[in-house]
C-alpha positions in Angstrom: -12.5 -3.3 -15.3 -11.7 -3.8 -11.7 -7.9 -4.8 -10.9 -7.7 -8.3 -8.6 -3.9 -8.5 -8.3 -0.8 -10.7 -9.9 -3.3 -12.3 -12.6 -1.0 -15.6 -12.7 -0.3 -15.5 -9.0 2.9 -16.9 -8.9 5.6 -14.8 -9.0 5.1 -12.5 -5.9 6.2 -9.1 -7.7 6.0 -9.2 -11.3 7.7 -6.0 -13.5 6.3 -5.5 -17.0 7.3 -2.8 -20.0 4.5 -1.8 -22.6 6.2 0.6 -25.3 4.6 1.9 -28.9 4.2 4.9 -30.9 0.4 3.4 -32.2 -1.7 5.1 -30.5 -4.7 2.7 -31.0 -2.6 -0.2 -29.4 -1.7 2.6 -26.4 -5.4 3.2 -25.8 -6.1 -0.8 -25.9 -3.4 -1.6 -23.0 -4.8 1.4 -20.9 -8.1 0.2 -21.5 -7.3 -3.4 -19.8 -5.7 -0.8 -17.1 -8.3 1.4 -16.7 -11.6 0.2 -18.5 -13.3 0.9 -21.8 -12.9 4.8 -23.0 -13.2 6.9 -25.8 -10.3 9.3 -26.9 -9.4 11.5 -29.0 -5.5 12.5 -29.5 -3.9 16.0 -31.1 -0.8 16.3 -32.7 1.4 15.1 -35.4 1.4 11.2 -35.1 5.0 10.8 -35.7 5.1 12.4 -32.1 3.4 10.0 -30.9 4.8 7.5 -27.8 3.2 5.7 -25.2 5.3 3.9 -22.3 4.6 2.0 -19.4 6.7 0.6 -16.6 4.6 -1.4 -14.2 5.7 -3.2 -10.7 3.4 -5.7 -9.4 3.5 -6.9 -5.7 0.3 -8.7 -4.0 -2.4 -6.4 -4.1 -0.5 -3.4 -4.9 0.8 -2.0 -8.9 2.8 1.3 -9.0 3.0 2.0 -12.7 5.5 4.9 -14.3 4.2 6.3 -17.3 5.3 8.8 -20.3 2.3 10.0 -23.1 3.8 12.7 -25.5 0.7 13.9 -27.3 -2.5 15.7 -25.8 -5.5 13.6 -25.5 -9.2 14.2 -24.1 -10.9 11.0 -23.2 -14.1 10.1 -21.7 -13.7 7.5 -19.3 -16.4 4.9 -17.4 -16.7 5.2 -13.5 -13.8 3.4 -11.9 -14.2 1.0 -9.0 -10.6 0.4 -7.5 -8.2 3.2 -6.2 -6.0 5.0 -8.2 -4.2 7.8 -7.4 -1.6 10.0 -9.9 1.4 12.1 -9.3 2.3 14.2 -11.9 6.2 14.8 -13.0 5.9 16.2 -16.1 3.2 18.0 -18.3 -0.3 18.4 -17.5 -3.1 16.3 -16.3 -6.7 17.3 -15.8 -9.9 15.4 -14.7 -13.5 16.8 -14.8 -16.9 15.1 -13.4 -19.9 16.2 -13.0 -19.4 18.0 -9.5 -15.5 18.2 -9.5 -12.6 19.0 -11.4 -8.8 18.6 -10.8 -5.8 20.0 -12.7 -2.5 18.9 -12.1 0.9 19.8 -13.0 4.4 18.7 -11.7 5.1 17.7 -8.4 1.3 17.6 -7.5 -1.2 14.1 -6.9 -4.9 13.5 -7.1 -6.9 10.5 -7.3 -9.0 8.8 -10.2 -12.8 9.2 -9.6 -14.9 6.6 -9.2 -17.3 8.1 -11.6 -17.8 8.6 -15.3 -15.4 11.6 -16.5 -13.3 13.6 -18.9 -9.8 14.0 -19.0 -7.5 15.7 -20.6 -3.8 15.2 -20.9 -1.1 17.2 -22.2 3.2 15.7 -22.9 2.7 13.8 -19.6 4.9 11.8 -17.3 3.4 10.8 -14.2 3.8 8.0 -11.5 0.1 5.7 -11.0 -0.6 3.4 -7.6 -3.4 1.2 -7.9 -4.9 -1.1 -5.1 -8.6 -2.5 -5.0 -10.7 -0.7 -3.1 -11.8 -3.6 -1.1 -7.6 -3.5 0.9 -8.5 0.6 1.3 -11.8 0.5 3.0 -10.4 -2.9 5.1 -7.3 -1.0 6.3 -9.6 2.1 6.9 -12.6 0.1 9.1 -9.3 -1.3 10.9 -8.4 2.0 12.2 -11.4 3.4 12.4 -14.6 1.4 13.3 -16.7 2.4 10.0 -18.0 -1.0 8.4 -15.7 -1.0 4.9 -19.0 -1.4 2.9 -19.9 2.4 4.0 -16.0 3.4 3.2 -15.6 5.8 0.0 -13.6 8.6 -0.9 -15.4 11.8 -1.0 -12.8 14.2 -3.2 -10.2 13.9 -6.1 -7.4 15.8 -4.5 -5.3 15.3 -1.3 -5.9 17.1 2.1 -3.2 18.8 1.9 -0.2 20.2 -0.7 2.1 18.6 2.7 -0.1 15.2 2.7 0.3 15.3 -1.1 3.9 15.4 -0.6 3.9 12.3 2.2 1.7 10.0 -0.6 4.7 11.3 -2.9 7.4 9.6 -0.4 5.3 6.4 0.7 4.9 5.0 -2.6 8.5 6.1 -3.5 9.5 4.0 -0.5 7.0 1.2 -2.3 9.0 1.5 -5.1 12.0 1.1 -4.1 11.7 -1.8 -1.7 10.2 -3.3 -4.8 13.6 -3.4 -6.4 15.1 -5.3 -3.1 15.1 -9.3 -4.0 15.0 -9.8 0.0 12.1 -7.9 0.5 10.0 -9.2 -2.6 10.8 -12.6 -1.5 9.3 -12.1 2.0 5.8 -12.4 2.4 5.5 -10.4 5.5 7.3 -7.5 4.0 5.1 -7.0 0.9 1.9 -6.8 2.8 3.6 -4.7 5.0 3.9 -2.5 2.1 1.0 -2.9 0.9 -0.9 -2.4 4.1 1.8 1.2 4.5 0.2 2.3 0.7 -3.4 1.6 1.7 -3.2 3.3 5.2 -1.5 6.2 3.6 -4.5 6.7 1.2 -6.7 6.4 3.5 -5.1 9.8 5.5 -4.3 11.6 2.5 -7.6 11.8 0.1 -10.8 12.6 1.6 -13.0 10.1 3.0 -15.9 9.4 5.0 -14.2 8.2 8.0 -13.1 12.0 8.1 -16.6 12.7 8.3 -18.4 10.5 10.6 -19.4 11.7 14.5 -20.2 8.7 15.8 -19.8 4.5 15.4 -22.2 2.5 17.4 -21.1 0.6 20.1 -20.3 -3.5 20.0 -20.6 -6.1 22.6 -17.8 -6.6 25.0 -15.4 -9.0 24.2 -14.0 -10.6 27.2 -10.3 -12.1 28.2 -10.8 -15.4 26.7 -11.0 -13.8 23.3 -8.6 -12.2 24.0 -6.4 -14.8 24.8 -7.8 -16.7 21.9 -6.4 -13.8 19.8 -2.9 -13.3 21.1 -2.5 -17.1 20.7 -3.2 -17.1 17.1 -1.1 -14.2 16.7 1.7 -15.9 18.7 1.0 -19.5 16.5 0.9 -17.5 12.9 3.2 -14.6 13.2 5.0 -15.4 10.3 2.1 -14.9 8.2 0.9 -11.8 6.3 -1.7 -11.3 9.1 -4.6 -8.5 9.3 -6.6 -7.3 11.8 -9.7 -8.8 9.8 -8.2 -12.6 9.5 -7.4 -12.6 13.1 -10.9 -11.4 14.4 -12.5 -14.0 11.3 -10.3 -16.9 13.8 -11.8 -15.9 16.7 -15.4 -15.4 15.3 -15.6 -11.3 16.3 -16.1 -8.2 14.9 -12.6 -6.4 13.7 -14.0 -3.3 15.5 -15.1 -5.7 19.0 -11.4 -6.9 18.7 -10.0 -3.9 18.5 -11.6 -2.7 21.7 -10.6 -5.6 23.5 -6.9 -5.4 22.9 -7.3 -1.7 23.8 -8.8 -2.7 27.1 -7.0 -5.7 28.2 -3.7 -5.1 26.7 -3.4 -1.3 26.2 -2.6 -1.7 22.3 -4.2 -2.7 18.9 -3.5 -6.3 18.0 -1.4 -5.1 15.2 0.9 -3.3 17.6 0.7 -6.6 19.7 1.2 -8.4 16.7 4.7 -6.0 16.1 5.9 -6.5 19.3 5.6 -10.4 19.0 7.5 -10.3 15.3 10.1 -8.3 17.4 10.3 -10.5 19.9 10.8 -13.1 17.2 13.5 -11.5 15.4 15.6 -10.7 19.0 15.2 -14.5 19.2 16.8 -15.1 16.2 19.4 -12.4 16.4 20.3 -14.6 19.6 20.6 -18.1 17.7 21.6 -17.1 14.3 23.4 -19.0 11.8 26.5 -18.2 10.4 26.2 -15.4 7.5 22.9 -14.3 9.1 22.6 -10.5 8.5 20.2 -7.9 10.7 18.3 -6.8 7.5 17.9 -10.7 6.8 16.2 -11.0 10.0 14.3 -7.5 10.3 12.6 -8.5 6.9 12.0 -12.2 7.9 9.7 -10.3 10.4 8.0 -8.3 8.4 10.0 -5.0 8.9 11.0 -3.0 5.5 12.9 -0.3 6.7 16.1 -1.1 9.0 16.3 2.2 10.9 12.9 2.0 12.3 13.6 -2.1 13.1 16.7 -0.7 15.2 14.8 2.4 16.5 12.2 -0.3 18.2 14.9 -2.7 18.6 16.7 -0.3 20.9 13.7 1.0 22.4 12.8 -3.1 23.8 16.1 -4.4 24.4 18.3 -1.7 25.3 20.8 -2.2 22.2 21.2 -2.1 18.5 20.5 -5.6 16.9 23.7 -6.0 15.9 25.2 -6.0 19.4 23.1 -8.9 19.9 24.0 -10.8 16.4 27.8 -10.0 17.3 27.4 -11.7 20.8 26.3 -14.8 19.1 30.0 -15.2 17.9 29.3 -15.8 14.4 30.7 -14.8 11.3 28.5 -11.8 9.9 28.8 -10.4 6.6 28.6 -6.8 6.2 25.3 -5.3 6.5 23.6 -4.6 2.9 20.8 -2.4 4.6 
């Protein structure tokens, strides 16, 4: 069954713990995961345990799991992304015209068609998004329409870009655990949008494999005006390339070549540069006890050295130069 998000959609990350040593319940609560299966487990049952620890933000579910026995299960095709990284044990995956065998330390991704696989004493790390966010944050960057977006191979690139999907969703998890940063809508689609882009450059795909994207109409300056005022008006939002073209009534891929043209940058780099500009505002006219991680993640930036490397970069000093020269009482910085 496809995944749509936080079922209840009100808490905006959600952390959930499914342990047992009955293998029938196991296979029921990965079902609702992963769709209807068959399975057939080897071992002594007394060996048996099944645990699941699951965060939940937005769109996005990184899930760690442990499964002591071997299994072999045939599985229906799967429409949403899911990738594994193995830390323990063995995992293997077989289609009709692939297979995939991992051990520890290595990833691949679910396949989108029916298959087998086998598992042996595993422990492994799964990131789910729908496939819908991938092939939006891939047409973003690329041009191709999302509906012709699909992956086209189980395993990364790369062992190096296996090892980068590794760190990002790390990273995903541990921001996760930050109260500041779950609270903050800007900074868990930034997340999200960071796990979804990172797919999209580590497992094959057909963007990787098309020569040529037809041509759009011009857009002129008045779009693009149009544009950077909605940006400007909605900055605090959890905005995306697609939302703002849908405002101004153009294509994502005729906006994108607009900014490009009339401003030199994609309007998500305009979009940064305006949340930056927001942030050196409010580093200017803070309140007392108002920290420079408060502020970077107001505006939507999740990791602090990179909000001071651009910081820097724009205003010639760190953000907290500017906070102290407001003369307020600052607490200690809690990263």
């Amino acid at each position: 069954m496809p995944w749509t998000g936080n079922p209840d959609g009100q808490e905006p990350v959600t952390r959930d713990i499914v342990e047992t040593d009955d293998p029938e319940h196991a296979h029921h609560v990965i079902a609702l995961r992963f769709g209807e299966h068959r399975t057939r487990v080897s071992g002594p049952p007394a060996r048996f345990r099944y645990r699941r620890v699951t965060l939940r933000a937005d769109d996005l579910e990184i899930g760690e799991t442990r499964y002591t026995m071997r299994n072999r299960t045939e599985s229906l095709p799967y429409p949403d992304f899911a990738a594994i990284s193995v830390t323990h044990g063995r995992y293997a995956v077989r289609t009709d015209g692939e297979e995939l065998r991992l051990g520890p330390g290595t990833t691949g991704r679910y396949p989108e068609v029916d298959a087998v696989h086998l598992v042996d004493d595993l422990a492994s790390v799964v990131v789910r998004l729908p496939m819908q966010r991938i092939a939006a944050a891939a047409s973003i960057r690329t041009g191709l329409p999302a509906a012709n977006f699909q992956f086209t191979a189980m395993a990364p690139l790369s062992p190096a870009l296996a090892l980068l999907w590794q760190s990002v969703t790390a990273f995903a998890r541990r921001q996760l655990a930050v109260s500041a940063v779950v609270a903050s809508p800007l900074a868990r689609a930034g997340l999200v949008d960071l796990v979804a882009t990172t797919a999209v450059a580590v497992f094959p795909n057909t963007t990787m494999t098309i020569n040529y994207l037809p041509g759009q109409a011009g857009v002129g300056r008045a779009i693009v005006r149009r544009a950077a005022e909605y940006i400007e008006a909605h900055a605090a939002a959890p905005l995306t390339v697609g939302r703002i073209a849908e405002a101004c009534e153009v294509s994502q891929r005729a906006l994108q070549a607009a900014f490009q043209r009339h401003h030199g940058q994609t309007p998500m780099a305009f979009l940064r540069a305006v949340r930056l500009r927001q942030a050196h505002w409010d580093l200017q006219h803070a309140k007392p006890g108002q920290t420079v991680a408060e502020t970077a993640r107001r505006w939507g930036w999740t990791h602090p050295g990179r909000f001071a490397q651009a910081y820097r970069e724009a205003y010639g000093c760190h953000p907290y130069d500017t906070l102290r020269g407001t003369g307020v009482s600052a607490p200690s910085e809690q990263g």
